[in-house]
C-alpha positions as CSV (number, residue, x, y, z in Angstrom):
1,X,0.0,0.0,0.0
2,X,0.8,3.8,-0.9
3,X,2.7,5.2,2.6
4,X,0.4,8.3,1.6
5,X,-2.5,6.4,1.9
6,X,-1.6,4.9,5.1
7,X,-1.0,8.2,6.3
8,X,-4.1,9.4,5.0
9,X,-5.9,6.2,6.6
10,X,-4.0,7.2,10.2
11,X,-5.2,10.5,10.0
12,X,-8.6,9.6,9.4
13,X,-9.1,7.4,12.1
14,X,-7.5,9.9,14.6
15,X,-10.0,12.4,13.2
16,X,-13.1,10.4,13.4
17,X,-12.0,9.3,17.0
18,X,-11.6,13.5,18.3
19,X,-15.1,14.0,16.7
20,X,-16.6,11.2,18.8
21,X,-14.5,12.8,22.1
22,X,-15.8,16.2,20.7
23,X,-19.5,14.7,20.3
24,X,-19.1,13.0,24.2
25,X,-17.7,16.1,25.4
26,X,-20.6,18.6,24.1
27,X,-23.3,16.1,25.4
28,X,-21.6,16.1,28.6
29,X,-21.2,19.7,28.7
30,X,-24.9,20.1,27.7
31,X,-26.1,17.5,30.9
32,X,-23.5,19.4,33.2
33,X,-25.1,23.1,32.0
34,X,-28.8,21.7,33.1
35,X,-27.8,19.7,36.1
36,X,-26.1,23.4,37.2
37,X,-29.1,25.3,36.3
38,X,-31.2,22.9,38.4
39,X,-28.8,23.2,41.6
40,X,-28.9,27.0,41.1
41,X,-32.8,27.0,41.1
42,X,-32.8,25.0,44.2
43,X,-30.7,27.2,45.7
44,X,-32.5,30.1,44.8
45,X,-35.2,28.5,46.5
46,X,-33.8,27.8,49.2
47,X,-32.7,31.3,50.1
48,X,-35.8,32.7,49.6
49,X,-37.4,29.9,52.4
50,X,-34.6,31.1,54.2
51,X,-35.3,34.6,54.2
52,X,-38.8,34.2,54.8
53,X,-38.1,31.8,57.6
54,X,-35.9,34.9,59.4
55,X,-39.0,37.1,58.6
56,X,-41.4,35.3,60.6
57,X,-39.0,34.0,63.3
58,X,-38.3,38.3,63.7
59,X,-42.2,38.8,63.5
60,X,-43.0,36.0,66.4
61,X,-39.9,37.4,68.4
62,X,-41.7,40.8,68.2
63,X,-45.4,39.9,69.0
64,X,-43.9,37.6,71.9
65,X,-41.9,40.7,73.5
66,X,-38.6,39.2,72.8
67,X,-35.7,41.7,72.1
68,X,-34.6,41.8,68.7
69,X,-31.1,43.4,67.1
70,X,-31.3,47.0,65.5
71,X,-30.9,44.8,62.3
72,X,-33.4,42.3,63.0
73,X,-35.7,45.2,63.8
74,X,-34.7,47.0,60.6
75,X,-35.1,44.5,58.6
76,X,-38.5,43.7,59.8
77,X,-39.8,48.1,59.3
78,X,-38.3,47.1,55.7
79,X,-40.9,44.2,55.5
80,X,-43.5,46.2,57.4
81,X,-43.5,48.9,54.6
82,X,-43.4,46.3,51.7
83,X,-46.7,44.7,53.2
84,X,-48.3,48.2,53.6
85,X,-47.4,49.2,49.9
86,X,-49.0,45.7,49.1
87,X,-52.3,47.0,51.0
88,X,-52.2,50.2,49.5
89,X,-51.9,49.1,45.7
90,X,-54.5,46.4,46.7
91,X,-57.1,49.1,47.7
92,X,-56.1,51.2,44.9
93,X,-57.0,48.1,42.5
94,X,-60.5,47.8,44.6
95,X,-61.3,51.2,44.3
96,X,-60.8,51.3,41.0
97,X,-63.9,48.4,40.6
């Protein structure tokens, strides 16, 4: 046989062996990209439950008399304010009808 051809043969077969890695590699790549989205959804999640958790735990400190932080009681005049907005723009919406 033609050393050419061999050569031609070799290279070949190396090629069509990086395009399968490249082919294993993108699917992988691809599972890895949705498997992160997933963990960074549930961790999102998982914040938010947190933060609302700390919400109420400063609410039921406050109605039980504990003593809370200057943060804790910062944090919850923040929240206070949201919920009133959310009052106000609800009436707004009803008065509207």
């Amino acid at each position: 046989m033609n050393p050419l051809k061999v050569q031609i043969s070799s290279i070949d077969k190396k090629i069509n062996v990086l395009l399968k890695d490249y082919d294993q590699t993108l699917q992988s790549n691809f599972q890895l990209e949705k498997e992160n989205q997933r963990l960074e959804g549930m961790i999102n999640t998982q914040q938010t439950r947190i933060a609302e958790m700390e919400k109420t735990m400063n609410l039921i400190k406050m109605t039980r008399g504990e003593t809370i932080s200057d943060n804790e009681k910062s944090n919850l005049d923040e929240l206070l304010d949201q919920y009133i907005k959310e009052i106000d723009k609800c009436i707004a919406v009803l008065s509207r009808q």
